[in-house]
Kinemage of the C-alpha trace (Angstrom):
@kinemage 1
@onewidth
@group {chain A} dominant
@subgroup {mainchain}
@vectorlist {calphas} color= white
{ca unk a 1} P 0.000 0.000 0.000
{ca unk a 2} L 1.271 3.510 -1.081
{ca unk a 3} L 1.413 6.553 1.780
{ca unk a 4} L -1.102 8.943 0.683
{ca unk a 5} L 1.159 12.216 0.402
{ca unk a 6} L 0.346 15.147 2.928
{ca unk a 7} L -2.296 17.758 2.153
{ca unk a 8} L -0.911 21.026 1.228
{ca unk a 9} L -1.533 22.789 4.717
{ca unk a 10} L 0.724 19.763 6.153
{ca unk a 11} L 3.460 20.076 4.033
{ca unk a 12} L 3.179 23.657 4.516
{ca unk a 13} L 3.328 22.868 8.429
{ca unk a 14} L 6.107 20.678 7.722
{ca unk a 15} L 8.234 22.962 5.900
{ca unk a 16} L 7.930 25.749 8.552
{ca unk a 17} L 9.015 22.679 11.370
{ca unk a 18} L 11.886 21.568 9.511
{ca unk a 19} L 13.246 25.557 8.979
{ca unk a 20} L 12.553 26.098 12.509
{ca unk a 21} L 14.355 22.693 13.503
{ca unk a 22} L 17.274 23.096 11.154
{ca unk a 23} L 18.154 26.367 12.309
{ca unk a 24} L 18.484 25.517 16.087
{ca unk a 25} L 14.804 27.288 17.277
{ca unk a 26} L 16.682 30.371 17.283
{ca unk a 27} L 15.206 33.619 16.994
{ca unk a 28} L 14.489 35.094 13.702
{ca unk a 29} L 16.432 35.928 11.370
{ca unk a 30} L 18.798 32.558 11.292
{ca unk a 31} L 19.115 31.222 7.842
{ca unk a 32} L 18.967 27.335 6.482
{ca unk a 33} L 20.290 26.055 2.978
{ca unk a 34} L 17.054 24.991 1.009
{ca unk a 35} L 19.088 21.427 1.222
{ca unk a 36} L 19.114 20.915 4.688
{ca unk a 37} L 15.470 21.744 4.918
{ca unk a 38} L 14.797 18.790 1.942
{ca unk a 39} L 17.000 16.593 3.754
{ca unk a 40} L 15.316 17.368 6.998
{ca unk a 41} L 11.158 16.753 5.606
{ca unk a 42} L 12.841 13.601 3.683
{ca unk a 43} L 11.158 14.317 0.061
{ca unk a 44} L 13.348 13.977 -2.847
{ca unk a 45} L 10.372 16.980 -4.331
{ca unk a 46} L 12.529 19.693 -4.455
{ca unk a 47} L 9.962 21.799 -6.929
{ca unk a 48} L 6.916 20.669 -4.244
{ca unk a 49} L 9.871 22.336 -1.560
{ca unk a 50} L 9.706 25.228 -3.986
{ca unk a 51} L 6.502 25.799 -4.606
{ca unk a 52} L 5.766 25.463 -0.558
{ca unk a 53} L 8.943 28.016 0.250
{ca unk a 54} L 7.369 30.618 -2.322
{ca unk a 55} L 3.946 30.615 -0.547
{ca unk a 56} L 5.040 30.373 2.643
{ca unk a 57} L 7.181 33.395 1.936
{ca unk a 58} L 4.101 35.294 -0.247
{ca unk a 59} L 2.254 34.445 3.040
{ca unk a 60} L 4.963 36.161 5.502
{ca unk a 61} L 5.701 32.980 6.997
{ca unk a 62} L 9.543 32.644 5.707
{ca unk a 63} L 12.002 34.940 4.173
{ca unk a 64} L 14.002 33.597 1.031
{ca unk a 65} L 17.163 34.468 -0.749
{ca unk a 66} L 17.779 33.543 -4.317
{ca unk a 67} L 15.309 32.887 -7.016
{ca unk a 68} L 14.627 29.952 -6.842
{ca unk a 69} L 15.759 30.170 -3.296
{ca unk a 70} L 19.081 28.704 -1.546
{ca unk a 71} L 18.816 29.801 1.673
{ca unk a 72} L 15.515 30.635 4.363
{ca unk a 73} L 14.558 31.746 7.335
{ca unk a 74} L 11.502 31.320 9.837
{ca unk a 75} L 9.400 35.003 10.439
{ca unk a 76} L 7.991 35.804 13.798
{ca unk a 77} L 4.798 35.211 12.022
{ca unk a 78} L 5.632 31.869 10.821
{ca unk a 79} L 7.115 30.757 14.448
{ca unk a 80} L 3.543 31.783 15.819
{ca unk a 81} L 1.511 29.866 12.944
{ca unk a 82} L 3.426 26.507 14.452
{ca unk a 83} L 3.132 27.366 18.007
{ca unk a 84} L 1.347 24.977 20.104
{ca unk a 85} L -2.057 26.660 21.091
{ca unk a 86} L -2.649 26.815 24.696
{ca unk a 87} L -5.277 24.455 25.962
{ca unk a 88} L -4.091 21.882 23.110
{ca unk a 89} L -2.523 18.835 23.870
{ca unk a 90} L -0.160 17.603 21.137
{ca unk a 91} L -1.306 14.226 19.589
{ca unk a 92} L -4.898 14.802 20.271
């Protein structure tokens, strides 16, 4: 049986994780390579990667260098977005 592959808003969820992960949790602005991100959500999709990283950043949610982009970094905004909401348990 074949995964079914995650909706948009996961990978989306995803991507902002793996920045925030890659780059230590620290504050805003601490820049990734687009590479260690890929490596880090384990797709080999690097155009799904780009097409998440350019509406994440048309969103406010990362900052980008390059076009396509090489390197990126987490916003205050998108550290908020995958905050864990008070009063919600995580798993459940």
């Amino acid at each position: 049986m074949v995964d079914k592959p995650p909706s948009a808003a996961q990978f989306l969820s995803d991507l902002l994780n793996a920045v925030h992960e890659v780059t230590g949790r620290r504050p805003p602005p601490t820049w990734t390579h687009i590479d260690k991100v890929q490596r880090k959500l384990g797709t080999a999709n690097a155009d799904a990667v780009e097409a998440a990283i350019r509406l994440a950043v048309a969103r406010g949610w990362l900052r980008s260098d390059g076009d396509p982009a090489t390197s990126v970094t987490i916003t205050v905004d998108g550290i908020k977005l995958i905050a864990p909401k008070p009063g919600v348990r995580a798993g459940g």
